[in-house]
C-alpha positions as CSV (number, residue, x, y, z in Angstrom):
1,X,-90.5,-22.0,139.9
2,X,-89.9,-25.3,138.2
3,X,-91.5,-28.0,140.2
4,X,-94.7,-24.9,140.6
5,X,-94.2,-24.6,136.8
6,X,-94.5,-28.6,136.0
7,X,-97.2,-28.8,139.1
8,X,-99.5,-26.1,137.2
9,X,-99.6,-28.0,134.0
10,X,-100.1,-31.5,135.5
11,X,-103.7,-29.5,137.1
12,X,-104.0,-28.4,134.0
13,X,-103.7,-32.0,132.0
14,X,-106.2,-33.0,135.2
15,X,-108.9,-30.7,134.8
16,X,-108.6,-31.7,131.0
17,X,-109.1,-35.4,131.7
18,X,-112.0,-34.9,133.6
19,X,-114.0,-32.2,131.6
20,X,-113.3,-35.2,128.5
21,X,-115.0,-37.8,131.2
22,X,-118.1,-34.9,131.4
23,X,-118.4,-35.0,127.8
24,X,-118.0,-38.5,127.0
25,X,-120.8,-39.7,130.4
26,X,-122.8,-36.8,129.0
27,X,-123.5,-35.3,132.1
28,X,-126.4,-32.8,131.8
29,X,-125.4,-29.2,130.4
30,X,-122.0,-29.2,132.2
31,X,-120.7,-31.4,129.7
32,X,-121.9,-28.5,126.7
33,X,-119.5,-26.2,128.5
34,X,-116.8,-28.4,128.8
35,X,-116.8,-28.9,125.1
36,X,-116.2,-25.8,124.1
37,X,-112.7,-25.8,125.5
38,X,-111.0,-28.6,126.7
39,X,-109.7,-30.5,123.7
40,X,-107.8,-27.2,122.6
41,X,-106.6,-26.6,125.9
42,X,-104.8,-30.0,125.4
43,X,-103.3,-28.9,122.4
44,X,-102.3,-25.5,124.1
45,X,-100.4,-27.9,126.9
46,X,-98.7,-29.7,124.3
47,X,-97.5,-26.3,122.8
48,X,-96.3,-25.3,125.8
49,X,-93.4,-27.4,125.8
50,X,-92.1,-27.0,122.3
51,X,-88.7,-25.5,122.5
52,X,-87.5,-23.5,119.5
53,X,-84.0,-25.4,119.5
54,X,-86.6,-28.1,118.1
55,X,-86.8,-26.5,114.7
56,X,-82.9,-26.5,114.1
57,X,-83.1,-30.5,115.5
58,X,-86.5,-31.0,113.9
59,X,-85.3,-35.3,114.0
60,X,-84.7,-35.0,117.7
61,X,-88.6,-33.7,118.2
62,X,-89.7,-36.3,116.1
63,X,-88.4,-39.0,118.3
64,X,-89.8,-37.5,121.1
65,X,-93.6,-37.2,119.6
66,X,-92.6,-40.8,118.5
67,X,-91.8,-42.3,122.1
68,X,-94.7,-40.0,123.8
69,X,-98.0,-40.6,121.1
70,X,-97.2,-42.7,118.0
71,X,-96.1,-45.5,120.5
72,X,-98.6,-45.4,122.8
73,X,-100.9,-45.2,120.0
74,X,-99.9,-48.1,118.4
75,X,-99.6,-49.7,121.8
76,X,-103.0,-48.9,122.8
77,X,-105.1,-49.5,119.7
78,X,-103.4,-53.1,118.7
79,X,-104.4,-54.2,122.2
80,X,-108.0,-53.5,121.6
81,X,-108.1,-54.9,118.2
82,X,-106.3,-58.4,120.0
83,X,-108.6,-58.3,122.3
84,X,-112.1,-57.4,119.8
85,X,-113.9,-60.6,119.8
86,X,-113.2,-61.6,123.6
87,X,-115.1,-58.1,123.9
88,X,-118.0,-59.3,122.1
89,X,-118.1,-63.1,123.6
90,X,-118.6,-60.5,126.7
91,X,-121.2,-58.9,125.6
92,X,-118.8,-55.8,125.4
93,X,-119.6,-54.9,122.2
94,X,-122.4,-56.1,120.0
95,X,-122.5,-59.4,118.1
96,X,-122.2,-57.5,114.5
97,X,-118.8,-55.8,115.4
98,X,-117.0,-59.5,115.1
99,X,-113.8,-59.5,113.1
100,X,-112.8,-62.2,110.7
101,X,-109.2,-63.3,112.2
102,X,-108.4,-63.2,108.9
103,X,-109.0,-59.5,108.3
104,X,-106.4,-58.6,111.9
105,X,-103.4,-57.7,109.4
106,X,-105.7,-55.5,107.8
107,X,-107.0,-53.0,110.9
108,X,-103.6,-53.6,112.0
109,X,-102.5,-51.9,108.9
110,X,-105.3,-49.3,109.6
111,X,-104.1,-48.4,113.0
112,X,-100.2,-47.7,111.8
113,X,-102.1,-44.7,109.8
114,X,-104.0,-43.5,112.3
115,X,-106.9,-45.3,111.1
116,X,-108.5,-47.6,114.0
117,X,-111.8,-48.8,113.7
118,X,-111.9,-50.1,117.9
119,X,-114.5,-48.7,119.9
120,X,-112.5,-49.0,122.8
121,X,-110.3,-46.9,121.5
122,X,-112.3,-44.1,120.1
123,X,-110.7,-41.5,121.9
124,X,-107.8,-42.0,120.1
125,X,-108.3,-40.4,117.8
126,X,-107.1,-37.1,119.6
127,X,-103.5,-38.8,120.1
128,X,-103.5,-39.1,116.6
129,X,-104.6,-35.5,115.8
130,X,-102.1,-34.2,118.5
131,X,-99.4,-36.4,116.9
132,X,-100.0,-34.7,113.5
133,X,-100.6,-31.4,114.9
134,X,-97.1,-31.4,116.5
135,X,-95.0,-32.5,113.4
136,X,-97.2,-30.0,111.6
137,X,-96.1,-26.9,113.8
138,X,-92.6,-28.5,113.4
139,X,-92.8,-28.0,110.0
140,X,-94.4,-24.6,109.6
141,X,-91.5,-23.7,112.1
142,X,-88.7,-25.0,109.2
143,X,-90.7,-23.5,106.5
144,X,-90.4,-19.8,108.4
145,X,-87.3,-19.6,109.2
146,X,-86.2,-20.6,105.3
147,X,-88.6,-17.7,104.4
148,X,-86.8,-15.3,106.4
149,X,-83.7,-16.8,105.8
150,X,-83.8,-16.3,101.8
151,X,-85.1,-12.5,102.2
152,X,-89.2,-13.0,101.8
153,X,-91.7,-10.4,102.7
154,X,-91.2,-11.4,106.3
155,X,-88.1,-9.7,108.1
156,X,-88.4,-11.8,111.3
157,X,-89.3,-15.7,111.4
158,X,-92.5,-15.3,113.9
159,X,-94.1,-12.7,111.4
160,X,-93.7,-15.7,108.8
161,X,-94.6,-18.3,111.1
162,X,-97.4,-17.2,112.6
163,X,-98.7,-16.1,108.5
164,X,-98.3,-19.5,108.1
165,X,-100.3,-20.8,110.9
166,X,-103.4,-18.1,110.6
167,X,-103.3,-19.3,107.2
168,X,-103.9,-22.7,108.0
169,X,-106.3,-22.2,110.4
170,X,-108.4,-20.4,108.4
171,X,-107.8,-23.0,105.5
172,X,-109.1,-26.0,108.5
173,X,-112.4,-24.1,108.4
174,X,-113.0,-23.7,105.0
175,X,-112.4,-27.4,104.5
176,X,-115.3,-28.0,107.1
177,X,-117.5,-25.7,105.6
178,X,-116.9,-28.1,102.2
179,X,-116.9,-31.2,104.0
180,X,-113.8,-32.6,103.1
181,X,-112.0,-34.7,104.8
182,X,-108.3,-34.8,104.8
183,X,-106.0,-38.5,105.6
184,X,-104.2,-38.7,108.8
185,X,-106.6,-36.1,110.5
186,X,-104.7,-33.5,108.8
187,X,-108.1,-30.8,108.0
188,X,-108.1,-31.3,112.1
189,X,-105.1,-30.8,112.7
190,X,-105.3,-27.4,110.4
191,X,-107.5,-26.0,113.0
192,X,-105.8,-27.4,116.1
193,X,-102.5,-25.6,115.0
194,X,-103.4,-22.5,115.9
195,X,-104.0,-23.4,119.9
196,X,-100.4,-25.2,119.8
197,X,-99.3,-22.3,119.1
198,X,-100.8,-19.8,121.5
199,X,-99.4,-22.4,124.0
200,X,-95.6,-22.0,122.5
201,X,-96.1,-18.7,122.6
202,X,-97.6,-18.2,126.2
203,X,-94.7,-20.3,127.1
204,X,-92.4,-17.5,126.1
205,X,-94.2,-14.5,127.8
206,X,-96.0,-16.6,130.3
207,X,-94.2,-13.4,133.2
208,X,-96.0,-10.7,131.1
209,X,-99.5,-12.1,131.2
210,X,-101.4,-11.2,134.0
211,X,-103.5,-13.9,135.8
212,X,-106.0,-12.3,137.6
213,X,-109.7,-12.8,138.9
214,X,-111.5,-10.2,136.8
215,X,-110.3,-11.9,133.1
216,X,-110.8,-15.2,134.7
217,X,-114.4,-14.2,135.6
218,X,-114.7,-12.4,132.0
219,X,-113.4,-15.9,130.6
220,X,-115.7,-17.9,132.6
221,X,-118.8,-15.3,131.4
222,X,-118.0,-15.5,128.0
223,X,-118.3,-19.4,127.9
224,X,-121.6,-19.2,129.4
225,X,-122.8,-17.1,126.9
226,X,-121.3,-19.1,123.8
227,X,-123.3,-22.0,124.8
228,X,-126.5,-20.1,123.4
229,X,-125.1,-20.1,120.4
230,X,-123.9,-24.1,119.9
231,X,-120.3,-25.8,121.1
232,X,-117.3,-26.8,118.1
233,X,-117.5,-30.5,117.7
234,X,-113.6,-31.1,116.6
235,X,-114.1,-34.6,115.2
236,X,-117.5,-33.8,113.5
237,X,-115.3,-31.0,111.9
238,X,-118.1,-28.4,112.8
239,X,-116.8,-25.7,114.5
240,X,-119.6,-23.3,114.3
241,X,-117.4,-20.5,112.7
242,X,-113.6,-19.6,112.6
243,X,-113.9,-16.9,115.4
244,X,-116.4,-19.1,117.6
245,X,-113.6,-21.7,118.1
246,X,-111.2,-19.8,118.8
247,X,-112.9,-17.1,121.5
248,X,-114.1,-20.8,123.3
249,X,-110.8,-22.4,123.3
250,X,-108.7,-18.9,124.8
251,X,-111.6,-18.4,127.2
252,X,-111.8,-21.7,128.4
253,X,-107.7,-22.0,128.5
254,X,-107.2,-18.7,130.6
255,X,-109.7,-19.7,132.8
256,X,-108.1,-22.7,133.7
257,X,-104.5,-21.4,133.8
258,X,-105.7,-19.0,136.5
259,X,-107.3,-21.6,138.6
260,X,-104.6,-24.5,138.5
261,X,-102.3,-21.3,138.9
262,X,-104.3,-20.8,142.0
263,X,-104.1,-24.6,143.5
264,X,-101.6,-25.6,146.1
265,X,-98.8,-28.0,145.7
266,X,-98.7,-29.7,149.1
267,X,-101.6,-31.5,149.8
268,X,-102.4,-35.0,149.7
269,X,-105.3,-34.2,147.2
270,X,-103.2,-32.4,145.2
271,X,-100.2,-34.7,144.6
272,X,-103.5,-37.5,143.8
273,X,-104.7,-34.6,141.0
274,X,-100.8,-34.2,140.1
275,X,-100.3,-37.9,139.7
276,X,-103.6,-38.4,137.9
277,X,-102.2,-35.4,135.6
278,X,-99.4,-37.1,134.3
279,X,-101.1,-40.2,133.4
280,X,-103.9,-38.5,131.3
281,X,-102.5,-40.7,128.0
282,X,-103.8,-43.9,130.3
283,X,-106.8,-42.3,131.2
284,X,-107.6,-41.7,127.7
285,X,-106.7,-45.3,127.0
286,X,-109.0,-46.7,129.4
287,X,-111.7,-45.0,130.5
288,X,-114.0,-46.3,128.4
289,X,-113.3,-50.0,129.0
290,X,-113.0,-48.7,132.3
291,X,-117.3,-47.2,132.0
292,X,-118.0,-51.0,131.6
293,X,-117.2,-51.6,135.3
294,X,-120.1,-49.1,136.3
295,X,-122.7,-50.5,133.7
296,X,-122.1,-54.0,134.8
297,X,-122.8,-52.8,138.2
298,X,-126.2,-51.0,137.0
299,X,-127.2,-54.2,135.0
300,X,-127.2,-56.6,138.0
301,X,-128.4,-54.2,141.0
302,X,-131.2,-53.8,138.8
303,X,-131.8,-56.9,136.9
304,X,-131.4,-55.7,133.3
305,X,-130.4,-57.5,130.5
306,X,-126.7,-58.2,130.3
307,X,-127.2,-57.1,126.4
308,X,-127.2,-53.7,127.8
309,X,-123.4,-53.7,128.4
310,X,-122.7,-52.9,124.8
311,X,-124.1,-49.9,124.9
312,X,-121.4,-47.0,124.3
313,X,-120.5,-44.8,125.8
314,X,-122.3,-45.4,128.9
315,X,-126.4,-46.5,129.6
316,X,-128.5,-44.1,127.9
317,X,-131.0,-44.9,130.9
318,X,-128.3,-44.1,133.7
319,X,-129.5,-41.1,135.4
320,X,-127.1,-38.7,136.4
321,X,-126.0,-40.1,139.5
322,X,-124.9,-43.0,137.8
323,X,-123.1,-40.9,135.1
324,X,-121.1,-39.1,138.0
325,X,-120.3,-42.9,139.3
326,X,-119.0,-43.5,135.4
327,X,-116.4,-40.5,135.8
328,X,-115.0,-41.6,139.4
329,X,-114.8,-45.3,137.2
330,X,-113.0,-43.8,134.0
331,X,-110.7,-41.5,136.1
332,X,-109.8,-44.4,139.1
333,X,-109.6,-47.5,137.4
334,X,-107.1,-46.8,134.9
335,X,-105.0,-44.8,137.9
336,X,-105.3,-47.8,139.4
337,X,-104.2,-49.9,136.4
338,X,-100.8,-47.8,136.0
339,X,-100.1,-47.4,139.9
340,X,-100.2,-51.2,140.1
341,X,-97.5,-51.6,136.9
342,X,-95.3,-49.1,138.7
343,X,-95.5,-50.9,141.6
344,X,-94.7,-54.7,140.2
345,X,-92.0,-52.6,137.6
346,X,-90.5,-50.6,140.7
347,X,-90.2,-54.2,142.9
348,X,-88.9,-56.3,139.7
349,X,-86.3,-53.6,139.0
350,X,-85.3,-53.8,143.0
351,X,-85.2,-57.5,142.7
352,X,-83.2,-57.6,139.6
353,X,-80.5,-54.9,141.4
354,X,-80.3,-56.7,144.6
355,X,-79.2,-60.1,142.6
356,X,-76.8,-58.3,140.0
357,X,-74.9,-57.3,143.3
358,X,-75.2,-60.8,144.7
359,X,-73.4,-61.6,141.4
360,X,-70.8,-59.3,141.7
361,X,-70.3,-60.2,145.6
């Protein structure tokens, strides 16, 4: 039930990374379904694996967000700022988007506060919204169990916690509906909360929640007919309405439990999809860089202006074929980018062991 358990999610995180290559290629009306779903199923995933020992060792889940998204942020973003203005010598980004060597320390400063300002990076942003959205649930967790704990109006710590989280939700929305903007992604984040949540929670009564075709089929209906009515745009902070958001992002997650519930484990495309699943962080990384590699390719079969390769995301001209070719790009290339460093890593590691025992021999 493990390895099916972990197997299931990785589909999951797979399906996710691919519906956010959709959106981003801006493949024709499948990419307005996609929307309305797959960056809360994301934070759902995330949810999933927050244990409740976490709020009595709330340091110990801090590390681990640490290690797993403010690192790689970090990692990520100051790479992309390093390498800015070989970008636009390249004709990777436009001529105006030069930074004064001088001003580095400064975006660097920008990026520690989950600030960046690279286009390469863009999609960022949701490691920093997930990063807040995590400590965020860690906290309402503490705040709870104090509540209960000094004999509030809530007898049992998930009454309070879930108050809590409702609350904040609701707040997320009316901070939209003002425009304001909160630091650190944190009005976001408000709204995000509530999907982290449902993912804890399905976590812990994932055997009483039936998976079966007719709800999947509902869930699938009920996303079709939503897009008549608009799709949430998260970073925009316009998310139509409170109740819209949230009917998208639980119909859109329960279809896609049931059919990564469905896949099997033991194929050769499935441990590909597996693989691919848990390296979505690279994928997010890269895939935009990684577009480049397809617009290049359009540029010189058809003898365009290399100008054109600053245009993001991808060639407003590209027809859809083309756009399709742009998802193979962003999900392959930066696969390919990882599977080669665990290659070199794994033979440098085998090297290194092989002459510590010549030592000791």
């Amino acid at each position: 039930m493990k390895n099916k358990e972990i197997f299931y999610i990785n589909y999951m995180k797979f399906l996710g990374i691919i519906y956010l290559l959709i959106w981003h290629t801006g493949i024709q009306k499948i990419n307005i379904f996609v929307i309305q779903f797959f960056l809360q199923m994301f934070i759902f995933i995330s949810g999933y694996f927050y244990k409740e020992e976490y709020s009595e060792k709330p340091f110990t889940f801090i590390k681990k967000r640490i290690s797993s998204l403010y690192i790689p942020y970090i990692f990520y973003c100051s790479i992309f700022l390093i390498l800015n203005n070989i970008f636009v010598s390249f004709s990777i980004y436009k001529e105006n988007m030069y930074i004064n060597p001088a001003k580095f320390g400064h975006h660097f400063l920008q990026i520690l506060f989950f600030h960046q300002t690279q286009q390469m990076a863009g999609a960022m942003w949701f490691v920093a919204s997930l990063f807040s959205v995590s400590i965020l649930f860690l906290l309402m967790s503490k705040i709870s169990i104090t509540m209960t704990s000094v004999g509030g109006p809530f007898k049992e710590h998930e009454y309070s916690r879930f108050f809590l989280i409702i609350s904040l939700y609701l707040f997320g929305n009316y901070l939209a509906y003002l425009k304001c903007k909160l630091p650190l992604l944190i009005d976001i984040s408000f709204v995000l909360l509530v999907f982290y949540y449902l993912g804890y929670l399905f976590k812990r009564h994932e055997h009483k929640i039936p998976l079966n075709v007719f709800f999947a089929l509902s869930s699938l209906l009920t996303l079709l007919l939503c897009m008549k009515f608009g799709f949430p745009q998260i970073i925009q902070r316009k998310y139509v309405n409170p109740s819209f958001i949230l009917l998208c992002g639980v119909a859109g997650i329960y279809l896609n439990i049931y059919v990564a519930s469905k896949c099997p484990t033991n194929t050769k495309i499935m441990k590909f999809i597996n693989y691919a699943g848990r390296n979505t962080m690279v994928i997010l990384a890269l895939h935009f860089l990684s577009f480049k590699a397809v617009s290049l390719f359009i540029i010189y079969s058809q003898n365009l202006p290399l100008n054109l390769l600053s245009s993001f995301p991808v060639m407003k001209t590209s027809s859809q074929y083309y756009r399709w070719m742009y998802v193979v790009s962003g999900l392959l290339i930066p696969l390919s980018v990882v599977y080669l460093y665990d290659t070199v890593l794994l033979k440098f590691n085998s090297l290194m062991r092989g002459r510590r025992t010549e030592q000791i021999i």
